[in-house]
C-alpha positions as a printed Julia matrix, in Angstrom:
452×3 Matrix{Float64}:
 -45.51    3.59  -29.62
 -41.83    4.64  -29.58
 -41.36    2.46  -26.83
 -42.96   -0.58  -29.09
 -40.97    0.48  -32.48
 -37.7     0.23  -30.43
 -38.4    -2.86  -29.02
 -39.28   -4.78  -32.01
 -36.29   -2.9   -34.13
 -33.38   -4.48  -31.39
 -31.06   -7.13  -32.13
 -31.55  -11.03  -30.94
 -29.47  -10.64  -28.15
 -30.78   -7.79  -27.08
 -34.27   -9.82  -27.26
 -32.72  -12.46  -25.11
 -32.06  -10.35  -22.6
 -35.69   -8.89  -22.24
 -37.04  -12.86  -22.63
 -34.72  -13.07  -19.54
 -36.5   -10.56  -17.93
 -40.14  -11.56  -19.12
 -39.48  -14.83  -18.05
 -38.27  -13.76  -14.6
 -41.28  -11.47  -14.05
 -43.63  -14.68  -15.19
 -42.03  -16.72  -12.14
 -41.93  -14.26   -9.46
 -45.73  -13.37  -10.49
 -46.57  -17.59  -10.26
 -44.69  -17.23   -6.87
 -46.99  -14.52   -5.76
 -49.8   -15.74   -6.84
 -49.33  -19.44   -5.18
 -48.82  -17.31   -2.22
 -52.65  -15.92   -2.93
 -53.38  -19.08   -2.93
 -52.6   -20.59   -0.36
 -53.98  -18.0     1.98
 -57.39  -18.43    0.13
 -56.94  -22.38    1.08
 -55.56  -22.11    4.38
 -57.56  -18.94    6.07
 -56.99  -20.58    9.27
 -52.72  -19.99    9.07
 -52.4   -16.31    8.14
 -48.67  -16.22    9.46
 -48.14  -19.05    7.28
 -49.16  -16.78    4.42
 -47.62  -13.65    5.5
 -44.28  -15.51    5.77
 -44.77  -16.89    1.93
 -45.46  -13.62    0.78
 -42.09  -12.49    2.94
 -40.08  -14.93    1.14
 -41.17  -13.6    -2.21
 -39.18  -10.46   -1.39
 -36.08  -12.21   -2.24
 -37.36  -13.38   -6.05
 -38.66   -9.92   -6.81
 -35.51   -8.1    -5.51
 -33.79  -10.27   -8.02
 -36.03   -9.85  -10.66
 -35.79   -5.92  -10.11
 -32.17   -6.15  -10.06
 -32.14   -7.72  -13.74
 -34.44   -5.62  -15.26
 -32.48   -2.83  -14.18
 -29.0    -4.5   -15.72
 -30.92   -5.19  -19.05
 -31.92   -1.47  -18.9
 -28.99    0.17  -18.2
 -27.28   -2.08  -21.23
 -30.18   -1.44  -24.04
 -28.37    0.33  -26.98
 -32.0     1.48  -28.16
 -32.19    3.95  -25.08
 -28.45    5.15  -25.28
 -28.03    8.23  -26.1
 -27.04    9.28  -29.75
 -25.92   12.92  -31.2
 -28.56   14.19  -33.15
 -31.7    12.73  -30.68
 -32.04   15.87  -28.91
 -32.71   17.41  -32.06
 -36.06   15.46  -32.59
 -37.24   15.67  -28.78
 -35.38   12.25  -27.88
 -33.16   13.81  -24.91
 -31.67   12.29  -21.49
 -35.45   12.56  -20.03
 -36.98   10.98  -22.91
 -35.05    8.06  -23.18
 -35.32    7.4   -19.57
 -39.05    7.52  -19.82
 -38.39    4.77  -23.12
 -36.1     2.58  -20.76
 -38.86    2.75  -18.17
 -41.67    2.09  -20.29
 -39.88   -0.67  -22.53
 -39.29   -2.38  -18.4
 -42.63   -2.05  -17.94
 -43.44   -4.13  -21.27
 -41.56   -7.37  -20.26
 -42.65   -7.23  -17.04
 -46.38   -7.28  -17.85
 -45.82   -9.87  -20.59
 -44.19  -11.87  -17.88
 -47.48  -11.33  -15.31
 -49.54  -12.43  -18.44
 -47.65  -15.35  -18.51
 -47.58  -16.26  -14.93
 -51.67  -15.75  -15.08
 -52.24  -17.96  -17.84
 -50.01  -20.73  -15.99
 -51.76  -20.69  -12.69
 -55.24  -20.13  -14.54
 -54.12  -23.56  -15.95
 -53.16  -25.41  -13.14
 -56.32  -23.95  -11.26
 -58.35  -25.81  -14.19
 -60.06  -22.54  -15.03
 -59.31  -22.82  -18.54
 -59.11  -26.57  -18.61
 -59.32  -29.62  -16.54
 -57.27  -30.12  -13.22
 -53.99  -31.15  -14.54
 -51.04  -33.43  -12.41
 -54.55  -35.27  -11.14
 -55.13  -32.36   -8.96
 -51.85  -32.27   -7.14
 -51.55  -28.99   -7.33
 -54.92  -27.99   -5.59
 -53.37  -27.48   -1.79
 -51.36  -24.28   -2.9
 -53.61  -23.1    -5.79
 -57.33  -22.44   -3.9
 -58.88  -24.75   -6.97
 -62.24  -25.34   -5.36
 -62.19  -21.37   -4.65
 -63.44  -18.54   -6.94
 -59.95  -16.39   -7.98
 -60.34  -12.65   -6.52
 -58.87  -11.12   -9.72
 -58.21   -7.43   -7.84
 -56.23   -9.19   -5.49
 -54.44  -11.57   -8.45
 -54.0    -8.06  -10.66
 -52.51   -6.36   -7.81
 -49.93   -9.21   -6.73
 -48.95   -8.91  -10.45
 -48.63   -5.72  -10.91
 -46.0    -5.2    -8.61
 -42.99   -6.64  -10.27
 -44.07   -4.19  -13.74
 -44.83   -1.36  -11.12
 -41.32   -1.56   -9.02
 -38.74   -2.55  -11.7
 -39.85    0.53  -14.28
 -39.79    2.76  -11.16
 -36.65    1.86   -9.94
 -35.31    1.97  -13.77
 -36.26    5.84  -14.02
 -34.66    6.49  -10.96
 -31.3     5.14  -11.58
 -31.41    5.88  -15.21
 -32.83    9.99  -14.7
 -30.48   12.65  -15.62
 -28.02   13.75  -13.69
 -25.81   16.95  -13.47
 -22.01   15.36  -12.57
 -20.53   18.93  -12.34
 -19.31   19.95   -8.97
 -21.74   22.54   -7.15
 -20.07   25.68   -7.88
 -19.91   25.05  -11.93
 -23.97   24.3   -11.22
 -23.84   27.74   -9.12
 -22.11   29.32  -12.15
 -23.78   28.06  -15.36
 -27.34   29.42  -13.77
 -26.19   33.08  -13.35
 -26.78   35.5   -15.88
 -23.47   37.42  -17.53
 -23.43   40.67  -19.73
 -26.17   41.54  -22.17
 -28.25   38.78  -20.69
 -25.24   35.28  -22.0
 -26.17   32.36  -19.61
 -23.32   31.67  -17.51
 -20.54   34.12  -16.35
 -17.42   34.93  -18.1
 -14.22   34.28  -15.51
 -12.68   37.83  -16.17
 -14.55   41.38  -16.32
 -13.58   43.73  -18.97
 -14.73   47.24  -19.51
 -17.88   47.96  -21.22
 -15.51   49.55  -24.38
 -13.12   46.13  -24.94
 -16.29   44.44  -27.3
 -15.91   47.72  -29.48
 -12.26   46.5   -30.25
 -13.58   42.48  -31.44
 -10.9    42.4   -33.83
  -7.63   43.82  -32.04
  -8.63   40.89  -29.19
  -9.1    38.45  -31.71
  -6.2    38.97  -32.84
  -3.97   39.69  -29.86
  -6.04   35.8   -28.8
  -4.55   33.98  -32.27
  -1.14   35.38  -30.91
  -1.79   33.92  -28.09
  -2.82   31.03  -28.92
   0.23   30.42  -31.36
   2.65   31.07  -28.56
   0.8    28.56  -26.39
   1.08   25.9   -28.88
   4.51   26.55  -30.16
   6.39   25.24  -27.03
   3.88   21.76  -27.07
   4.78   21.05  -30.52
   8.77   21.63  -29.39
   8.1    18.77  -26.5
   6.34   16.7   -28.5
   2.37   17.68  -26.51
  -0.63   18.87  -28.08
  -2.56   21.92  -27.46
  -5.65   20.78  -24.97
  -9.28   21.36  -26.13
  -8.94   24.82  -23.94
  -5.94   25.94  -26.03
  -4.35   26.4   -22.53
  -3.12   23.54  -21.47
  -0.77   20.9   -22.82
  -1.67   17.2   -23.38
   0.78   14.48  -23.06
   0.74   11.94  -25.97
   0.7     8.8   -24.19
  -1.04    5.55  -24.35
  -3.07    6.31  -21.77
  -4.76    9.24  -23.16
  -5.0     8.03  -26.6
  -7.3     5.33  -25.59
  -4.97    2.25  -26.04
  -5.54    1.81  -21.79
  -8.43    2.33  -19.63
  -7.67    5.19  -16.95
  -6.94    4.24  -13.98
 -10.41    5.03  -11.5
  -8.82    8.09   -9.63
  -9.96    6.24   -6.29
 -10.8     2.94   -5.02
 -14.65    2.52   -4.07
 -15.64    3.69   -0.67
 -17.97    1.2     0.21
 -14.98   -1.66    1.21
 -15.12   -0.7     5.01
 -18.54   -0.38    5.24
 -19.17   -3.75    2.97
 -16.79   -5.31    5.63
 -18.6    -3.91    8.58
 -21.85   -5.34    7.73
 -20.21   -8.4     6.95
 -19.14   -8.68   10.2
 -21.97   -7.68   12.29
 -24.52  -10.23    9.91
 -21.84  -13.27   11.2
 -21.96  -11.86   14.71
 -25.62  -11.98   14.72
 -25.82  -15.31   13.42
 -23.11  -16.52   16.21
 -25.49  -14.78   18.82
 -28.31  -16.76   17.4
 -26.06  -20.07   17.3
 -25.7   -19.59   21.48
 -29.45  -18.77   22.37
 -30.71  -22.47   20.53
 -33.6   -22.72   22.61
 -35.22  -18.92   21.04
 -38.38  -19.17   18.84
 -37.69  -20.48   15.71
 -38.89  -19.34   12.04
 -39.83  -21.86    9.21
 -37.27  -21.72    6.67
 -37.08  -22.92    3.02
 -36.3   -26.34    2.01
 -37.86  -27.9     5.33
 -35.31  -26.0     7.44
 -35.66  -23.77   10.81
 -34.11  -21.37   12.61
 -34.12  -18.08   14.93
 -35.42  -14.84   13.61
 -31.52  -13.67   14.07
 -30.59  -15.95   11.99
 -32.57  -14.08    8.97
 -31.22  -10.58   10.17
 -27.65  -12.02   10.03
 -28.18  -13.73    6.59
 -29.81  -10.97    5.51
 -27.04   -8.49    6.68
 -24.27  -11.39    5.12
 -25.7   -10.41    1.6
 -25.92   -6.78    2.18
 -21.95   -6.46    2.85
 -21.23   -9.17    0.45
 -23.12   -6.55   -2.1
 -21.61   -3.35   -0.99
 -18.0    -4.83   -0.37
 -17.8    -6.3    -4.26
 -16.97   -3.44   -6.07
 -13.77   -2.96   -3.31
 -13.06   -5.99   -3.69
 -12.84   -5.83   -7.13
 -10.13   -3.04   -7.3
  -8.28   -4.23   -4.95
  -8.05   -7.34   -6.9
  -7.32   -5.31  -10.19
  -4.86   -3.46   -8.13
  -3.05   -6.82   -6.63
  -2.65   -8.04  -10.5
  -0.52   -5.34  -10.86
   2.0    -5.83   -8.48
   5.54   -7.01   -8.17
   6.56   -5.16  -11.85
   3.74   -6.34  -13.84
   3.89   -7.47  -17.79
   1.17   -5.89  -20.49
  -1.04   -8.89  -20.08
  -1.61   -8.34  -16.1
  -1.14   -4.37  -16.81
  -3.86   -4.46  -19.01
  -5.97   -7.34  -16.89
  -5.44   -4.81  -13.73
  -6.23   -1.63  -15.09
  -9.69   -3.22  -16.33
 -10.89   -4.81  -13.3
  -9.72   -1.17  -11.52
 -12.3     0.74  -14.1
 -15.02   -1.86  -13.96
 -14.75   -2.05  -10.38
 -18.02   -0.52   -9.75
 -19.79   -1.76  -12.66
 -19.1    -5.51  -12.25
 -18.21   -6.15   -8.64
 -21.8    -5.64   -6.69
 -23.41   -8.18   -9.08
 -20.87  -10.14   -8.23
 -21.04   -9.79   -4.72
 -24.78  -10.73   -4.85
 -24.01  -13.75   -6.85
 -21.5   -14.75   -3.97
 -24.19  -14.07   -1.59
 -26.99  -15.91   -3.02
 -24.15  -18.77   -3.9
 -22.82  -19.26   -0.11
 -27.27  -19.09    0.8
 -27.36  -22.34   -1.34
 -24.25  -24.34   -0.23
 -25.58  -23.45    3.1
 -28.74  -24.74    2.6
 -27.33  -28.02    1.29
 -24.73  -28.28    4.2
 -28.06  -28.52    6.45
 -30.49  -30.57    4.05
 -31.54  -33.56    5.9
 -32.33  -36.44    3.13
 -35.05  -37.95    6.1
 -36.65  -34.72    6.82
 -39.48  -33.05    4.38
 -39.01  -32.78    0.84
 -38.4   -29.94   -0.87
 -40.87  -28.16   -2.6
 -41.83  -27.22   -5.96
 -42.29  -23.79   -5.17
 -39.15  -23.93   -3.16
 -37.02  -25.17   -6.12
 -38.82  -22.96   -8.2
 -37.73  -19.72   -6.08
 -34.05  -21.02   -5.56
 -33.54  -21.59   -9.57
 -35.37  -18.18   -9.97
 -33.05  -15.89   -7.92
 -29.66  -18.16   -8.83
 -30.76  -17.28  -12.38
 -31.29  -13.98  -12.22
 -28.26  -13.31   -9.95
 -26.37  -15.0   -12.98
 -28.0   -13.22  -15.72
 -27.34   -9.99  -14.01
 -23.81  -10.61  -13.99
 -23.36  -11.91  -17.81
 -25.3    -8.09  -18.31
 -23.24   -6.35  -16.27
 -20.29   -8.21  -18.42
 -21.84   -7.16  -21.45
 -22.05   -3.57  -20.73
 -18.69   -3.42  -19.19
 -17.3    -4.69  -22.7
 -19.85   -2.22  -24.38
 -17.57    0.48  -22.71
 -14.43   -0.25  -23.15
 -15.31   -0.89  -26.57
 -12.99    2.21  -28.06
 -10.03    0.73  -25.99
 -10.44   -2.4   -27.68
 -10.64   -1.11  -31.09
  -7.31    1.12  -30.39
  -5.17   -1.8   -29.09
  -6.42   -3.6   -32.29
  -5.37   -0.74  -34.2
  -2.02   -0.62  -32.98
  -1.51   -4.43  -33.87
  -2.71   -6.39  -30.26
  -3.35   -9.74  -31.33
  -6.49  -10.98  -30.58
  -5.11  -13.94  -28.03
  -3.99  -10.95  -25.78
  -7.55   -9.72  -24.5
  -8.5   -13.22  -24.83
  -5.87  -14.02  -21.94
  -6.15  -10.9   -20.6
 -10.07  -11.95  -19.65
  -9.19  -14.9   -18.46
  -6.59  -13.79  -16.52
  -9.53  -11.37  -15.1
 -12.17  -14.23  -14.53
  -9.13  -16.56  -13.03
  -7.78  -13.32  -10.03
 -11.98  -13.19   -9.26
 -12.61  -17.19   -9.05
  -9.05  -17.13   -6.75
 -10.69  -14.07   -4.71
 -14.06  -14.53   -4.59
 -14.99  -18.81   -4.63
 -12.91  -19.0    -1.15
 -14.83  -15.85    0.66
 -18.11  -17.63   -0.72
 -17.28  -20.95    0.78
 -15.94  -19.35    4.29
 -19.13  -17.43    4.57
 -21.58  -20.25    3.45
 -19.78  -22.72    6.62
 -20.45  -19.5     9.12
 -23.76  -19.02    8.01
 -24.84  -22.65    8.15
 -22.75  -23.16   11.39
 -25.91  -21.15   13.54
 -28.22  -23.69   11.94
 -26.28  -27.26   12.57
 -27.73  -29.58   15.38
């Protein structure tokens, strides 16, 4: 019910982002369920079906990875002070995130039911004149535990994989975790960093005072150079942009995953080179009509796994190359936000270059006398370029929901508005410059295994 009453309280666009999720659910649960069909139609091909259901992997990865972007940027779920108060902590809000997931995934698989029910004819006559009977098992009787079980996996997998990433998490080193579960004097959780007699609490008020002295002659020397007393009243705070919030901090290191992103980049073009010299290997139907080794799916496969792990390094270093040569505030500030957002914006955008260079490939190699492509091929290809797309606009979204307090303070301190507006350009321009060639180099490797 909570899940419900924070669903229908959201905003539009938060609605519009859960549509986008419904509706991607409804098409990778039509995909599936053609899939059903045409092994009910075809019982004589079960490889054929087997690879159909294969290919659906790629959809429902997709459709996973959106649901998860939507989640993770749902203000309902975020936590609030005063929620833990009324039993709504970390835990419970995961459990809303997953359950809300679950919600507009199942509306989706309701959807994609109804559709194919339709163009079965179960509900009414045959439409299209019956040209949808090869793939949909028409003249067959619809096994509805295998139908419910095809659609419940996109509901099933994308709430799982929402309360995993979304659980709570302890981000203290080991030894503060080591520390906070030991027991101190006169049973206090946690353990005190110096050990006093047992007869220093029977003098409270000569420490608290000899502390206020303390803590006087610890500030007195901050005010002198212009500091302020930390939150420990021990240390000394610069006052500096930076701190006050009118910059985002600089990520104190770059992602790790550049080398490794790079790696598998490399090996998934090798692979598909390997595959371009042994031509006469079996080869694997392909979408859109197309055909090719069963290397050349490992090496486009392992193309879009480095493409995804090498984004977020790519990324920085693009922040970090805006920012050199004596930069100006407009690339300062550009720089210093694509460094903090490296992580949270630059793997959807390496899967968007992935899936991008998988399409110009495939049109490099479409042959306009071979087979026509078909409708559940386009349907599958607009599917996953959507919700590669719509991941990345989310991922946009919540990367401006956090860096909202940095964007109030500049406005505070009189930034006109036509700064961050050409400071985001300036960030979308340095990507497009980075990323669009590195799409179009790996889309003419990975289509050059596949060219006669």
């Amino acid at each position: 019910m909570l899940a419900l009453r924070l669903t229908r309280g959201a905003r539009p666009a938060v609605q519009l982002r859960r549509l986008l999720v419904a509706l991607a659910s409804a098409g990778t649960g039509f995909l599936l369920l053609c899939t059903l069909g045409h092994a009910m139609s075809h019982p004589e091909d079960p490889s054929g079906s087997l690879l159909r259901l294969a290919w659906c992997l790629t959809p429902l990865a997709a459709t996973v990875h959106l649901a998860l972007a939507v989640a993770r940027t749902d203000p309902g779920t975020r936590p609030r002070p005063g929620l833990a108060a009324i039993g709504l902590g970390p835990a419970r809000l995961m459990a809303v995130s997953a359950a809300t997931t679950a919600l507009s995934c199942l509306l989706g698989s309701m959807l994609a039911l109804l559709f194919f029910l339709h163009l079965r004819g179960d509900l009414t006559g045959m439409p299209f004149d019956g040209a949808a009977a090869d793939f949909l098992a028409a003249g067959s009787p619809l096994p509805l535990p295998a139908a419910l079980t095809l659609l419940a996996l996109v509901p099933a997998i994308a709430s799982v994989t929402v309360a995993l990433v979304l659980r709570p998490r302890d981000d203290r080193p080991a030894s503060a975790r080591r520390e906070a579960r030991s027991y101190g004097r006169f049973g206090a959780y946690g353990r005190t960093t110096a050990r006093e007699p047992f007869g220093a609490y029977g003098r409270f008020r000569a420490r608290l005072g000899a502390g206020e002295a303390g803590d006087a002659r610890k500030a007195a020397p901050a005010a002198e150079e212009g500091q302020r007393p930390g939150p420990d009243d021990s240390t000394a705070v610069p006052l500096v942009p930076e701190q006050n919030g009118t910059l985002p901090p600089a990520p104190a290191e770059a992602p790790k995953g550049l080398p490794w992103g790079v790696a598998v980049l490399a090996a998934g073009l090798a692979v598909e080179a390997y595959a371009h010299r042994t031509a006469g290997s079996a080869h694997t139907p392909l979408p859109a009509g197309l055909s090719g080794a069963p290397s050349v799916l490992v090496g486009w496969l392992l193309t879009a796994v480095g493409l995804a792990v090498a984004g977020p390094g790519l990324t920085h270093l693009c922040g970090r190359l805006l920012q050199s040569t004596r930069p100006g505030a407009l690339r300062l500030l550009a720089g210093r936000v694509l460094m903090a957002e490296a992580t949270r914006i630059g793997r959807p955008l390496g899967v968007v270059c992935a899936v991008a260079s998988g399409i110009y490939a495939m049109a490099l190699l479409y042959d306009p006398t071979g087979p026509e492509v078909g409708p559940l091929t386009t349907v599958g290809v607009l599917l996953v370029t959507g919700c590669t797309l719509a991941t990345l606009f989310t991922a946009a979204v919540e990367a401006k929901q956090a860096r909202s307090d940095t964007t109030a303070a500049l406005l505070r301190l009189g930034a006109p508005a036509t700064v961050l507006r050409s400071a985001a350009a300036l960030r979308a321009g340095a990507l497009l410059a980075l990323f669009g060639p590195l799409t179009l180099v790996v889309a003419e490797l990975a289509a050059l295994p596949l060219t006669p």
